[in-house]
C-alpha positions in Angstrom: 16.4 -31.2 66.1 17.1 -27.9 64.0 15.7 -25.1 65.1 13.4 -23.2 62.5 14.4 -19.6 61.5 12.8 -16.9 62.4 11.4 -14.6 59.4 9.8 -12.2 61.3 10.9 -8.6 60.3 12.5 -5.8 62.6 9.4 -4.0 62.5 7.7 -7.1 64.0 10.2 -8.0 66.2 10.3 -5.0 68.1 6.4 -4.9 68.2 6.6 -8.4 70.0 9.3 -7.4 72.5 6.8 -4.4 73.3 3.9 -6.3 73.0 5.8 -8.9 76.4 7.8 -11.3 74.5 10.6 -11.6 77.0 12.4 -14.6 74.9 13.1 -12.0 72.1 17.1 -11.0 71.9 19.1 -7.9 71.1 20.9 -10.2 68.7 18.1 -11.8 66.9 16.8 -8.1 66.1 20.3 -7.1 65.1 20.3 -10.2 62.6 16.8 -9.6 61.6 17.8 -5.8 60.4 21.5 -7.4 58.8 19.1 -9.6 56.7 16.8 -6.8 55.3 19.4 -4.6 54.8 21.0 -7.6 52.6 17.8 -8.1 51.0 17.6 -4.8 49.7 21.8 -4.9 48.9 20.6 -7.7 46.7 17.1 -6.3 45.3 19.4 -2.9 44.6 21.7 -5.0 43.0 19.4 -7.0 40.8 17.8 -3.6 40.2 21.0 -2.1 38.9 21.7 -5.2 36.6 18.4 -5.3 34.8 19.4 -1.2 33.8 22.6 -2.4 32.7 21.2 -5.0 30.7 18.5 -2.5 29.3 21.6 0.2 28.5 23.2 -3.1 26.9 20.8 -4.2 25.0 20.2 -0.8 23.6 23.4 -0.1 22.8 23.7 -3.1 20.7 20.5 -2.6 18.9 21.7 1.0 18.1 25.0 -0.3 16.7 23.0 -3.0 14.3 20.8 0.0 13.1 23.8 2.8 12.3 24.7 -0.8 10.3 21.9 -1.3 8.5 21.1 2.4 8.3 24.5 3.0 6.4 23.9 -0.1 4.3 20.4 1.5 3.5 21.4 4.9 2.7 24.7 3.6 0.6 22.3 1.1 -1.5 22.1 1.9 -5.8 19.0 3.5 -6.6 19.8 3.7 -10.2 17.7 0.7 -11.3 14.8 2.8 -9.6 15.6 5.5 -10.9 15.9 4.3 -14.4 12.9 2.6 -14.3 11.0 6.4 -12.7 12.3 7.7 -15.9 11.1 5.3 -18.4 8.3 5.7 -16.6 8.2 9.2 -16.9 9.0 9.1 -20.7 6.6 6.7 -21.4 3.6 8.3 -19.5 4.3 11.6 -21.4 4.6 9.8 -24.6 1.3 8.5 -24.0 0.4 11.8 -23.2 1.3 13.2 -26.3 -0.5 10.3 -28.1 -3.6 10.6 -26.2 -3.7 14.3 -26.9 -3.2 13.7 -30.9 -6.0 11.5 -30.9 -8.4 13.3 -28.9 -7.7 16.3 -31.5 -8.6 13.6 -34.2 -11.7 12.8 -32.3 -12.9 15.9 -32.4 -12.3 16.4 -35.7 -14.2 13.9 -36.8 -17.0 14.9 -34.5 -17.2 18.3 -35.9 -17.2 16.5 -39.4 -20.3 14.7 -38.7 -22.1 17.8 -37.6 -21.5 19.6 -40.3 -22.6 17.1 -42.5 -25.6 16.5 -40.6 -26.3 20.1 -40.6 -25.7 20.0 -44.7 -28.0 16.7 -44.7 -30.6 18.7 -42.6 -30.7 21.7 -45.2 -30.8 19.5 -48.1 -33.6 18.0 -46.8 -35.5 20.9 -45.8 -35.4 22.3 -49.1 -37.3 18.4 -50.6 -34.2 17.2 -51.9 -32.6 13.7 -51.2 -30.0 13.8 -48.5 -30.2 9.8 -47.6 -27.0 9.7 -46.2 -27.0 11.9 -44.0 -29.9 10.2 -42.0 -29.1 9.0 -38.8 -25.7 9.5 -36.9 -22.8 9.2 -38.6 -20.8 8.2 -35.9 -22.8 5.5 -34.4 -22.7 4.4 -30.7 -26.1 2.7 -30.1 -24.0 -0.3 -28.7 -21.1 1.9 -27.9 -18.9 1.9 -30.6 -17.9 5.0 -30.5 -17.1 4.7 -26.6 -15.1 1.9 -27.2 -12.6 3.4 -29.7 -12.7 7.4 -28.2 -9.8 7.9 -25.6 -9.8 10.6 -22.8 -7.3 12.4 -21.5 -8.1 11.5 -17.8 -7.2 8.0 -18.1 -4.1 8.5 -18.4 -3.9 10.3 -15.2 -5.4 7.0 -13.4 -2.6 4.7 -14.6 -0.8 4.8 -11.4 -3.6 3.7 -9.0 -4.3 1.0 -11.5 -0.5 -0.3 -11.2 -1.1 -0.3 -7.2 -4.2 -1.7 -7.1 -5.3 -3.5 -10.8 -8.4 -1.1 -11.6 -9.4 2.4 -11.4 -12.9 2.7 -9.7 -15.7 4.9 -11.1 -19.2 4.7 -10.3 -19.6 2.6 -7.3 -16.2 1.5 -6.6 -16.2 -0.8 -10.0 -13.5 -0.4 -12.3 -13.6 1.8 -15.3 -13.6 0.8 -18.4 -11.8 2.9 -21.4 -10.8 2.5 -24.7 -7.0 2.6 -23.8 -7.7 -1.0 -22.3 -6.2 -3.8 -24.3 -9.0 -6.3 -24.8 -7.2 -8.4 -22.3 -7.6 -5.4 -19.6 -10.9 -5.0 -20.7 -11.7 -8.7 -19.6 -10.3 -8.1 -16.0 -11.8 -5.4 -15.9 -15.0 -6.8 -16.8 -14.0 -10.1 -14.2 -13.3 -7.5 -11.3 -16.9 -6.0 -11.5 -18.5 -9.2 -11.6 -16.5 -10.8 -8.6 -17.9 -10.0 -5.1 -14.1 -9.4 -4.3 -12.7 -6.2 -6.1 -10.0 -5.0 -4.4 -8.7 -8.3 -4.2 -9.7 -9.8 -7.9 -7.8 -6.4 -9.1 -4.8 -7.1 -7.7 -4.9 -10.8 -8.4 -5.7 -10.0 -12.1 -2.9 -7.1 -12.1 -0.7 -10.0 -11.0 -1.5 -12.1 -13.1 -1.3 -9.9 -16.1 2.2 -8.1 -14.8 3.6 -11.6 -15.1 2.1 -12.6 -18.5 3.2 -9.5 -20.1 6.7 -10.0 -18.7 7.2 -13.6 -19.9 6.6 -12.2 -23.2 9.8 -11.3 -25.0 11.3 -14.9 -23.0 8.9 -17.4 -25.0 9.4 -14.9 -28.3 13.0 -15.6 -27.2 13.1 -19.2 -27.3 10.5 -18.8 -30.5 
């Protein structure tokens, strides 16, 4: 019959030898203090592994980074960069446009108050002035809204390239007369949806991809 091994610490050991226990050894404490001093050896040693592994571990993930860092850093920005200048050049011609037919808008605004002012004199004085009842420029249903461009919305052409709309009052996308009547539709398709920020992109998408697939199927036209 084996005789079962006795666990019991130093610290326990001792207590029972104080506490009588008279079958308790000099050896069995010495081997009871060998073990737990190779118990910790071995926790120590587990201990020391687990930091070597950490240190390892580390160092390889540092290695793959400088990699992929010098990869990063050493990649061709020039298609970026080419497409930030046509970017550039194309906002400012726009610009430029914008400004030219703001100046033309004003023009002809100033035109139809002077003829309204000469309409209004004629007619002061009894004489017929017909035409120059009523506005000139009419925008009862908006017309004139439609057609006059401002300035400003140029400036929101990048937030509508990240997110498909530029919102105004409420949130809803705004609606200008620099939108293609295609625009004006997802424009008009964002406010109605109970989803903006997500019909705006979807529509941007959407739209982004149309107008790229353009010159291919003039291409094979």
């Amino acid at each position: 019959m084996t005789m079962a091994t006795d666990t019991r610490t130093v610290e326990e050991l001792k207590a029972a030898v104080i506490a009588g226990d008279t079958t308790i050894t000099a050896s069995q404490i010495e081997k009871a203090r060998q073990a737990e001093e190779f118990a910790e050896l071995q926790a120590q040693a587990e201990r020391a592994k687990a930091q070597r592994d950490r240190v390892a571990e580390l160092d390889a993930d540092v290695a793959t980074f400088k990699a992929d860092y010098a990869e990063f850093a050493g990649a061709d920005l020039s298609e970026l960069r080419g497409l930030y200048d046509e970017a550039v050049v194309i906002v400012a011609e726009l610009h430029d446009k914008v400004k030219a037919r703001v100046a033309e808008q004003r023009e002809m605004e100033e035109r139809e108050r002077t003829l309204e002012r000469r309409a209004k004199e004629l007619r002061e004085l009894g004489l017929d002035a017909s035409t120059g009842r009523g506005r000139l420029i009419d925008n009862s249903q908006g017309e004139w809204t439609r057609i006059a461009v401002r300035p400003e919305d140029v400036d929101g052409i990048a937030h509508e390239a990240k997110f498909g709309f530029v919102p105004g009052g409420g949130g809803l996308p705004t609606v200008h007369a620099l939108h293609s009547d295609e625009r004006r539709d997802d424009m008009l398709a964002i406010r109605a949806s109970g989803y903006v920020q997500g019909t705006g992109r979807e529509l941007l998408e959407a739209f982004i991809a149309r107008h790229n697939a353009e010159p291919a199927v003039e291409a094979d036209a």
